[in-house]
PAZAPA-4460 file (N, C-alpha, C; in steps of 0.05 Angstrom, whole numbers, plus 32768, in hexadecimal, padded with zeros to 4 digits):
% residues 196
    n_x    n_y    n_z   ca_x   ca_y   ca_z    c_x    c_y    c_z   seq   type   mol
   8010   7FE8   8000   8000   8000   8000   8011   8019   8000     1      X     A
   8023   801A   800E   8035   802F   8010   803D   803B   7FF7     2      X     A
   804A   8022   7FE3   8060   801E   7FD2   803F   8033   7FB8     3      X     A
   802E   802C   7FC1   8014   8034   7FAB   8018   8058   7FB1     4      X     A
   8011   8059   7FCA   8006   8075   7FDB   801B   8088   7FD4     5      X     A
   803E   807E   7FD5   8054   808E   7FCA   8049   809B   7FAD     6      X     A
   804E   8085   7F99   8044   8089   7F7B   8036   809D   7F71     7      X     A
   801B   8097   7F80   800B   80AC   7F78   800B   80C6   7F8F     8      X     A
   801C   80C2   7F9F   8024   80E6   7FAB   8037   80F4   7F94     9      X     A
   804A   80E5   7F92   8053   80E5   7F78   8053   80F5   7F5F    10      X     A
   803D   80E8   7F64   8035   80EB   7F3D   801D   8108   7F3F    11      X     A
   800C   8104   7F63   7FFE   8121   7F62   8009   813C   7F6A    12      X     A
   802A   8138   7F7A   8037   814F   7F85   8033   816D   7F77    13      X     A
   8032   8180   7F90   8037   8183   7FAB   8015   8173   7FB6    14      X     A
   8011   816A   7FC5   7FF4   8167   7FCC   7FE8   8173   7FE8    15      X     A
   7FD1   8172   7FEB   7FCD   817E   800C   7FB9   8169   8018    16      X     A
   7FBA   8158   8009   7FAD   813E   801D   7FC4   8120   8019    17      X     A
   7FBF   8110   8023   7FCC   80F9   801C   7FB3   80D6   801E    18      X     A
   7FBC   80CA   8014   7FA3   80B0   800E   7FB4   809A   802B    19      X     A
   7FA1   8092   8031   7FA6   807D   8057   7F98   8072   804B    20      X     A
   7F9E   8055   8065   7F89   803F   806D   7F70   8042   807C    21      X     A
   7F5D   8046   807B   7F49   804C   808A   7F56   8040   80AB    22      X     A
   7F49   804E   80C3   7F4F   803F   80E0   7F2B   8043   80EB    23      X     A
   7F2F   8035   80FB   7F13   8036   810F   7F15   8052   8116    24      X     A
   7F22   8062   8116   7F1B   8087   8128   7F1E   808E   810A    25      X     A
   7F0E   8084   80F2   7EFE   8093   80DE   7EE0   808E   80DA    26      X     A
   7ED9   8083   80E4   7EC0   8075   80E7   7EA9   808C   80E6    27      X     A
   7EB0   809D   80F9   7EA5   80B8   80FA   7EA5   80C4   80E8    28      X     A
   7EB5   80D2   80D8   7EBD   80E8   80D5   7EB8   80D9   80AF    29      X     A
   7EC0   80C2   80AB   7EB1   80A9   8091   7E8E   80B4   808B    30      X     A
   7E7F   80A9   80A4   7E71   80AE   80A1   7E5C   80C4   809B    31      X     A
   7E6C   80D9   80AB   7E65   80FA   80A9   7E63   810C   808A    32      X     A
   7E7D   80FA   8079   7E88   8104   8065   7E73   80F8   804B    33      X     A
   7E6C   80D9   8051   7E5B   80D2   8041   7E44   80DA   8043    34      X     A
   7E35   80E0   8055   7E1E   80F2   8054   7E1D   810B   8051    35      X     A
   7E33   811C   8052   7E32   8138   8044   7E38   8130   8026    36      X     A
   7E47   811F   801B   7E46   811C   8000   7E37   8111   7FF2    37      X     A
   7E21   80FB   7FFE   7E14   80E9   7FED   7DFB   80EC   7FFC    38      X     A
   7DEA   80FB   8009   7DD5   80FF   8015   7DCF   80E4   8028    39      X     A
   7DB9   80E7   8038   7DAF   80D2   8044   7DA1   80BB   803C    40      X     A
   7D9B   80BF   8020   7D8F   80A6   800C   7DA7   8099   8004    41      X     A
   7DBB   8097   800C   7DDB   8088   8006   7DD1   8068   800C    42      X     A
   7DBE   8070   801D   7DC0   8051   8035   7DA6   803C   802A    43      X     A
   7D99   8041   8012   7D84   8040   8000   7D91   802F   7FEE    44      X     A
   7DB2   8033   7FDF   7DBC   802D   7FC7   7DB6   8009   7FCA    45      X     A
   7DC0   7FF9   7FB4   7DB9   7FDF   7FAF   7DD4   7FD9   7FBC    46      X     A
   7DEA   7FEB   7FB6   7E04   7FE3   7FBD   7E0E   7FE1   7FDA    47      X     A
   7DF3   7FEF   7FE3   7DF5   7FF2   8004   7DEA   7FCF   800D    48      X     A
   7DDB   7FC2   7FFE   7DCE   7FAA   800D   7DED   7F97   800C    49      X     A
   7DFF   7FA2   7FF5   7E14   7F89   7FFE   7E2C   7F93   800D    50      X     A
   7E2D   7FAD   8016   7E39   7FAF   802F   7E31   7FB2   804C    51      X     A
   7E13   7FB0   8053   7E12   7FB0   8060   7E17   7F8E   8078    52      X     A
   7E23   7F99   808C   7E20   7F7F   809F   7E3A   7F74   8098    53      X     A
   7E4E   7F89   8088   7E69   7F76   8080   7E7D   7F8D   8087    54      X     A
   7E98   7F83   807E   7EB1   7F96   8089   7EBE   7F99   806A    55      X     A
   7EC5   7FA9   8065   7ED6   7FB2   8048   7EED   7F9C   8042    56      X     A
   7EF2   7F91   802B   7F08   7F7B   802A   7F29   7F84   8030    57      X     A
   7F2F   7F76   8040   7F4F   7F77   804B   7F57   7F8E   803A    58      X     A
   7F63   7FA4   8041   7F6D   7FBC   8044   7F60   7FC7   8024    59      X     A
   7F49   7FC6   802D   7F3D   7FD6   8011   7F31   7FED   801A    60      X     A
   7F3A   7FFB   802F   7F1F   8012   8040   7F3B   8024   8044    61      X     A
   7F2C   8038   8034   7F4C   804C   802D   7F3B   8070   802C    62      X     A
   7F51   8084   8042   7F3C   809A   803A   7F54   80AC   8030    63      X     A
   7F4D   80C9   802F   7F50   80D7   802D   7F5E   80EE   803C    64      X     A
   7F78   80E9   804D   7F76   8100   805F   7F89   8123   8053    65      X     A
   7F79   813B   805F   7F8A   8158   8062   7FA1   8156   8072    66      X     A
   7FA6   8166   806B   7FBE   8170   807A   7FBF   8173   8092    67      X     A
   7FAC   8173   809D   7F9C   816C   80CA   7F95   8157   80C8    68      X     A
   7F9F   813F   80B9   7F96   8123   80B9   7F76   8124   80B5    69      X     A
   7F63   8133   80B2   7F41   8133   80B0   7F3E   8114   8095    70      X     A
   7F31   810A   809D   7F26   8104   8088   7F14   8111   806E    71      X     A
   7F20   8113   8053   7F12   8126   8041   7F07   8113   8029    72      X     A
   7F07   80FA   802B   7EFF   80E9   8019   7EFE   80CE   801D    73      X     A
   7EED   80BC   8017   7EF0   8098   801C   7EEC   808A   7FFB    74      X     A
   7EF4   8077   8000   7EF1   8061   7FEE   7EF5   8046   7FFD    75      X     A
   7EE0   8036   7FF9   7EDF   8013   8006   7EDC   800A   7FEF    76      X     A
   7EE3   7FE8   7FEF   7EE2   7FD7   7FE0   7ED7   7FBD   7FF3    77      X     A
   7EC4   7FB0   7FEB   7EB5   7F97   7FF2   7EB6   7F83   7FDD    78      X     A
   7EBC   7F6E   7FF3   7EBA   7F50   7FE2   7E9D   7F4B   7FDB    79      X     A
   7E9D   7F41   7FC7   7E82   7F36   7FB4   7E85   7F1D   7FA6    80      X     A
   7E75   7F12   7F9F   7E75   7EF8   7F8D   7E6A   7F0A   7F70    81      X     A
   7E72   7F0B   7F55   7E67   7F19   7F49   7E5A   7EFD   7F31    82      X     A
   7E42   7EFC   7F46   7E36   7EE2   7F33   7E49   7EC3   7F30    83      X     A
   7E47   7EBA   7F23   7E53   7E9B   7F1F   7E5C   7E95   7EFB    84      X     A
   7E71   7E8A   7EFE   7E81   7E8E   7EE4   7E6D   7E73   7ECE    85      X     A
   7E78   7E69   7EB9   7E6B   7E56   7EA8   7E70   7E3B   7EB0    86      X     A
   7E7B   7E3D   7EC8   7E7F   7E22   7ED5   7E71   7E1D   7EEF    87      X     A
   7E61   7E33   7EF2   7E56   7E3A   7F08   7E61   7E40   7F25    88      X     A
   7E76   7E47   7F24   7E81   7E4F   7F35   7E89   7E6B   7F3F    89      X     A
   7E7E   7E73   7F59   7E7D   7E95   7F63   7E9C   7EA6   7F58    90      X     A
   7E94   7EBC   7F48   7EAA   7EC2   7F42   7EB2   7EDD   7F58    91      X     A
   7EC2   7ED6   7F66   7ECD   7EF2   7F78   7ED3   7F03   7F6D    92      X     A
   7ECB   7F22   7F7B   7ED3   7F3D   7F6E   7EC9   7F50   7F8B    93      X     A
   7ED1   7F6B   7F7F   7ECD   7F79   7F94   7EBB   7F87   7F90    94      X     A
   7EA8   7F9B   7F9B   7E9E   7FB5   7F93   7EA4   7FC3   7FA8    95      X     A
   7EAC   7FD7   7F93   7EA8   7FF6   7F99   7E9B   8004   7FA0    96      X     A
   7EA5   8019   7FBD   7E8F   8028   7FBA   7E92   8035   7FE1    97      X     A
   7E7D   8041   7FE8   7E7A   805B   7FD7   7EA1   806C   7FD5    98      X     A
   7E9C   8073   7FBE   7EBA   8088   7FBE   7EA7   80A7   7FC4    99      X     A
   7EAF   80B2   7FD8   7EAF   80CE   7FDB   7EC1   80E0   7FE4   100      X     A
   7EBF   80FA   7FDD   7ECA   810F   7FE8   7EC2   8129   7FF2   101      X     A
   7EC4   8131   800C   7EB5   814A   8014   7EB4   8157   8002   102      X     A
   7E9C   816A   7FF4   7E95   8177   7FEE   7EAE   8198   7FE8   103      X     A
   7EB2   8199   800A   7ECB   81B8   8005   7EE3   81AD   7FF8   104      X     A
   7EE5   8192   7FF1   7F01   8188   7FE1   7EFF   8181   7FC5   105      X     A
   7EE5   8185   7FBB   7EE6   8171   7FA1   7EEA   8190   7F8E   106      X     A
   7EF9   8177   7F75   7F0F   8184   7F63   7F2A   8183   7F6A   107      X     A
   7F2E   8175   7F77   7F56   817F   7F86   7F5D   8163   7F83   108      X     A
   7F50   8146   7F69   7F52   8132   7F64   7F5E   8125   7F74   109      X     A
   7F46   811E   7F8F   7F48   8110   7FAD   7F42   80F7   7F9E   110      X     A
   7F2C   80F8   7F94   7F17   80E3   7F8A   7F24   80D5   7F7D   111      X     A
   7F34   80E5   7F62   7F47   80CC   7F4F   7F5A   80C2   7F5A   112      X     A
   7F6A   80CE   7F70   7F78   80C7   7F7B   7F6D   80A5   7F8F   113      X     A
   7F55   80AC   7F9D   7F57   8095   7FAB   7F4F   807B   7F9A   114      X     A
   7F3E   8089   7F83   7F3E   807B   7F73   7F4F   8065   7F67   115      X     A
   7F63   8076   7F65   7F80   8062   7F55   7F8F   8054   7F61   116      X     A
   7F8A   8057   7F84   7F96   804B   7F9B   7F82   802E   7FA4   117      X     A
   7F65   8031   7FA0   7F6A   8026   7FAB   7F5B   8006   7F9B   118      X     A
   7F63   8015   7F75   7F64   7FFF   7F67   7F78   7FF2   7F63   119      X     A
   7F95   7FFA   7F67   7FAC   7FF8   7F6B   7FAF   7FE0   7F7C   120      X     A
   7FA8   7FE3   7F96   7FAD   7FDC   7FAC   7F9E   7FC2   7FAC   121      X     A
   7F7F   7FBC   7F9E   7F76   7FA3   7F8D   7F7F   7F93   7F85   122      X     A
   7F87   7FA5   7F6E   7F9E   7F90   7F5B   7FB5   7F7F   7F73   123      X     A
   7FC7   7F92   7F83   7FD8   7F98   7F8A   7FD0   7F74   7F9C   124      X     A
   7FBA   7F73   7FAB   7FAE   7F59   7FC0   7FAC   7F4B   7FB8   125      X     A
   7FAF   7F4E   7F8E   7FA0   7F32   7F80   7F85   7F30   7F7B   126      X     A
   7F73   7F3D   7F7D   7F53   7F39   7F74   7F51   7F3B   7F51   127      X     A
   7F42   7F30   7F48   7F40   7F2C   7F33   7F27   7F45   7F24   128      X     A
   7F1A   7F54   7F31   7F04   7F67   7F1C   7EF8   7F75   7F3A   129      X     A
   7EEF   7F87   7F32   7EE9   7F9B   7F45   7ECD   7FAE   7F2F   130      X     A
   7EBB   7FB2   7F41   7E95   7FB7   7F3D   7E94   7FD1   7F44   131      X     A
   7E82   7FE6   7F38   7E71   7FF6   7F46   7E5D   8004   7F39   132      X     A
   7E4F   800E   7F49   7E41   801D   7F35   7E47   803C   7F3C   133      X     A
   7E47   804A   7F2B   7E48   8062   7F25   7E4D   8073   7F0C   134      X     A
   7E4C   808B   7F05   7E55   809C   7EF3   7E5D   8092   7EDB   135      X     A
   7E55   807C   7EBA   7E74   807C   7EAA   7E82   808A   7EA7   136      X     A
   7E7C   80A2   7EA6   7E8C   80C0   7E9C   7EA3   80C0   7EA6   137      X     A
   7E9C   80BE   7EC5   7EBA   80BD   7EDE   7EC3   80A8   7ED9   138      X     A
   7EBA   8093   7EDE   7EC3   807D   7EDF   7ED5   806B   7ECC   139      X     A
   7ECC   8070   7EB6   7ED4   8066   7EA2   7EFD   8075   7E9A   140      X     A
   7F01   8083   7EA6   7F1B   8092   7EA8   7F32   807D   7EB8   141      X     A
   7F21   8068   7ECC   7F34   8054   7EDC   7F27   803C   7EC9   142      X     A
   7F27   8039   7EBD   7F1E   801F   7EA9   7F0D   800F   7EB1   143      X     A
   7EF6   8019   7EB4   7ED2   8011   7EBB   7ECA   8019   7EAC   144      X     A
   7EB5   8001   7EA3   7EA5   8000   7E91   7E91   7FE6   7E8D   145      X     A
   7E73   7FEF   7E82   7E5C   7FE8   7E8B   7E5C   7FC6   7E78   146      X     A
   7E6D   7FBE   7E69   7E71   7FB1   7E5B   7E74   7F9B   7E6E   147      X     A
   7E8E   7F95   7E7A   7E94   7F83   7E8B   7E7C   7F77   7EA1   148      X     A
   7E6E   7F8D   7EA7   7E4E   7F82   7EBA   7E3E   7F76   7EA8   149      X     A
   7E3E   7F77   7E96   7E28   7F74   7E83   7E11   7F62   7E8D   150      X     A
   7E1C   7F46   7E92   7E0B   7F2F   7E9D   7E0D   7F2D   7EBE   151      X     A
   7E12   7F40   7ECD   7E0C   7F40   7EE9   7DF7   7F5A   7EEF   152      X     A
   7DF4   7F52   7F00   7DD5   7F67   7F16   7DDC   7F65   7F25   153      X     A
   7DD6   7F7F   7F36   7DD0   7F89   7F56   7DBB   7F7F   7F62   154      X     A
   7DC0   7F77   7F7E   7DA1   7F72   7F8C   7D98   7F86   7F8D   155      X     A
   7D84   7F91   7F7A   7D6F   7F98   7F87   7D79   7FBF   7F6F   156      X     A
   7D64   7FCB   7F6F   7D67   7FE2   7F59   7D7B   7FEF   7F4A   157      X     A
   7D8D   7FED   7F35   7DA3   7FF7   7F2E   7DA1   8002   7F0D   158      X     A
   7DB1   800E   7F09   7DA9   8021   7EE8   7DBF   800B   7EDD   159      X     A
   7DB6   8000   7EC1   7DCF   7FF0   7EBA   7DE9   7FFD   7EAE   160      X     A
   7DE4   8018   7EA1   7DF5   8024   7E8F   7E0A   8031   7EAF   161      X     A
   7E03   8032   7EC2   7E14   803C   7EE0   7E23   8023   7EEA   162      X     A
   7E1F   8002   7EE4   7E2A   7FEC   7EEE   7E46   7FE7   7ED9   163      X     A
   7E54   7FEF   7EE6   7E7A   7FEF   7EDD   7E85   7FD6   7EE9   164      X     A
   7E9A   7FCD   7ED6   7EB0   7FB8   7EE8   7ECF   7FC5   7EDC   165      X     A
   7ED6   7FB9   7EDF   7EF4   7FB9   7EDA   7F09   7FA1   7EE7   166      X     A
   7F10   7F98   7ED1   7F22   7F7B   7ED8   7F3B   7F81   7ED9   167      X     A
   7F41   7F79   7EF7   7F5F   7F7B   7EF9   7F79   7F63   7EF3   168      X     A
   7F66   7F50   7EF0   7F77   7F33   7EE0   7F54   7F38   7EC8   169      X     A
   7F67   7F2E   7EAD   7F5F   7F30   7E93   7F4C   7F19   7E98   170      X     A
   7F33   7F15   7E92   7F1F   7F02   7E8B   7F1B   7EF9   7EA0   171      X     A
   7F1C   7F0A   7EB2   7F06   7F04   7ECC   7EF2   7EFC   7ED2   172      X     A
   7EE0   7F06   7EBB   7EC7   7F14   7EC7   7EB9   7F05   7EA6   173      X     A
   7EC5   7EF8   7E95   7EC2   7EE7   7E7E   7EAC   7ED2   7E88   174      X     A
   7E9A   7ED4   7E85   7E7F   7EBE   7E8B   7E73   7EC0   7EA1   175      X     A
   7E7E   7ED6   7EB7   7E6F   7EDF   7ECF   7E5D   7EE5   7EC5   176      X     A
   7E3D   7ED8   7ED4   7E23   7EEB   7ED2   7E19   7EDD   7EEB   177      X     A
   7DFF   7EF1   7EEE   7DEB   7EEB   7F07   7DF1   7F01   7F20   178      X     A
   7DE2   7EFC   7F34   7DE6   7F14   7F48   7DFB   7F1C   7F51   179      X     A
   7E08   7F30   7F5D   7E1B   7F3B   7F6F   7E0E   7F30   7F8E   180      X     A
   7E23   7F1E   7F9A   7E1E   7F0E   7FB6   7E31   7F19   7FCB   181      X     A
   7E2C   7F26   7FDE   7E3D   7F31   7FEF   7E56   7F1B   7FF7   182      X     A
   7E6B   7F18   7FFF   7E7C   7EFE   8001   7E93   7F01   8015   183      X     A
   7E92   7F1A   8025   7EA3   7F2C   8034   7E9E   7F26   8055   184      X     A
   7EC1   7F20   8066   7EB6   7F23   8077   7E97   7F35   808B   185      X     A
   7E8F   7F1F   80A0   7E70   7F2F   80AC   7E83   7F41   80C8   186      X     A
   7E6C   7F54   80C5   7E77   7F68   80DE   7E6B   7F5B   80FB   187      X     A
   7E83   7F5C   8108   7E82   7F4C   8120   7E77   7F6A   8132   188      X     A
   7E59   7F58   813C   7E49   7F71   8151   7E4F   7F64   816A   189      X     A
   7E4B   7F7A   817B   7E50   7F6D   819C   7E40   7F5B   81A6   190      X     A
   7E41   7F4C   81B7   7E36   7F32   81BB   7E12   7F46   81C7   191      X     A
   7DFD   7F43   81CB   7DEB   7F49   81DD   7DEA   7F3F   81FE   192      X     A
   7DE3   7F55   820A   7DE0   7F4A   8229   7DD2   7F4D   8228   193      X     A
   7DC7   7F3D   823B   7DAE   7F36   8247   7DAA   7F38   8267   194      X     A
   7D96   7F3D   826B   7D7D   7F58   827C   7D87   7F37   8291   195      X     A
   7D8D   7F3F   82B2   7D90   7F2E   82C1   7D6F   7F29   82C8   196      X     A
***
C-alpha cells in the first residue's frame, strides 16, 4: 500500500491531502462525510443491501486525509460473488463504493486519486474484477465499463447503463452472469445481555 500511496503522491505533487488506510477513529467523521455528500437516501442504494451487515475486504477501506489529518474523502471495496461463471461456479469480485468527497474539496482530484489507489491496491491483493455502479462519464477514465456487467444484476433497483466492472486479471468476468451475492467477511456485533 505504501509503495501505491508514494506513486501517486508522486505523480499528484505538491498535494494538501494524502490517501491512508481507513482506522476505527474514522467511523465518524466516514460517516458525516457520506451524508453531506450523498444525502440521506445513500442508505436506499441496491449497493447498500450488499454491504450492509459486512466489513470492507482486507485493506480495501481507504480515505482521504488534509493536512489536520480530517478526513476529506472515502472509498471501500466489498467482497461479492459476481454471479457464477459457465461452470457454475461463484465468481469473486469486489464492489465499489460509495467513493466520496466532502463537498469544500471536490475538484482538487481527491476522488481520482483514491480512485487509482485503491484499484491499485486490488490488483495489488490479487482480486480478479472489481463492480460499481456509478457515473460512465467518470468512471470510464479508470477503465469501467458497462460492457463487462452485461449479464450480472443488482439485488434489487439499478440503472443498467450505471452498472461498470473492470477486470483486473483479463477474462474474469468471461461467462459471469446472475446476481451480485454479498461474500465478505460479517460484522461481528456485541454479544446481547440479558435483563437478570
Amino acid at each position: 500500500m505504501a509503495a501505491v500511496v508514494d506513486s501517486l503522491r508522486a505523480f499528484f505533487a505538491p498535494t494538501t491531502f494524502v490517501i491512508d488506510s481507513e482506522n476505527p477513529g474514522d467511523v465518524v467523521a466516514r460517516e458525516n462525510l457520506l451524508d453531506r455528500a450523498m444525502g440521506a437516501g445513500r442508505r436506499r442504494k441496491s449497493s447498500e443491501k450488499l454491504r450492509r451487515g459486512r466489513v470492507p475486504a482486507e485493506g480495501l477501506a481507504l480515505v482521504a486525509r488534509d493536512a489536520d489529518g480530517h478526513v476529506i474523502g472515502t472509498v471501500r471495496l466489498w467482497n461479492v460473488e459476481a454471479g457464477v461463471n459457465r461452470e457454475g461456479q461463484p465468481v469473486p469480485a469486489l464492489l465499489l463504493g460509495p467513493l466520496a468527497v466532502d463537498p469544500a474539496h471536490e475538484g482538487k482530484g481527491i476522488g481520482g486519486m483514491l480512485m487509482r489507489a485503491a484499484v491499485q491496491e486490488a490488483k495489488n491483493r490479487g482480486h480478479g474484477a472489481v463492480l460499481l455502479v456509478g457515473d460512465a462519464a467518470y468512471y470510464e477514465r479508470f477503465g469501467f465499463f458497462s460492457q463487462r456487467a452485461q449479464h450480472l444484476v443488482m439485488p434489487g433497483p439499478f440503472e443498467r447503463n450505471r452498472f461498470l466492472a473492470l477486470e483486473l486479471k483479463e477474462g474474469w468476468l468471461d461467462g459471469a452472469a446472475g446476481m451480485l451475492v454479498a461474500s465478505g467477511r460479517k460484522l461481528a456485533l456485541p454479544p446481547l445481555r440479558r435483563a437478570a
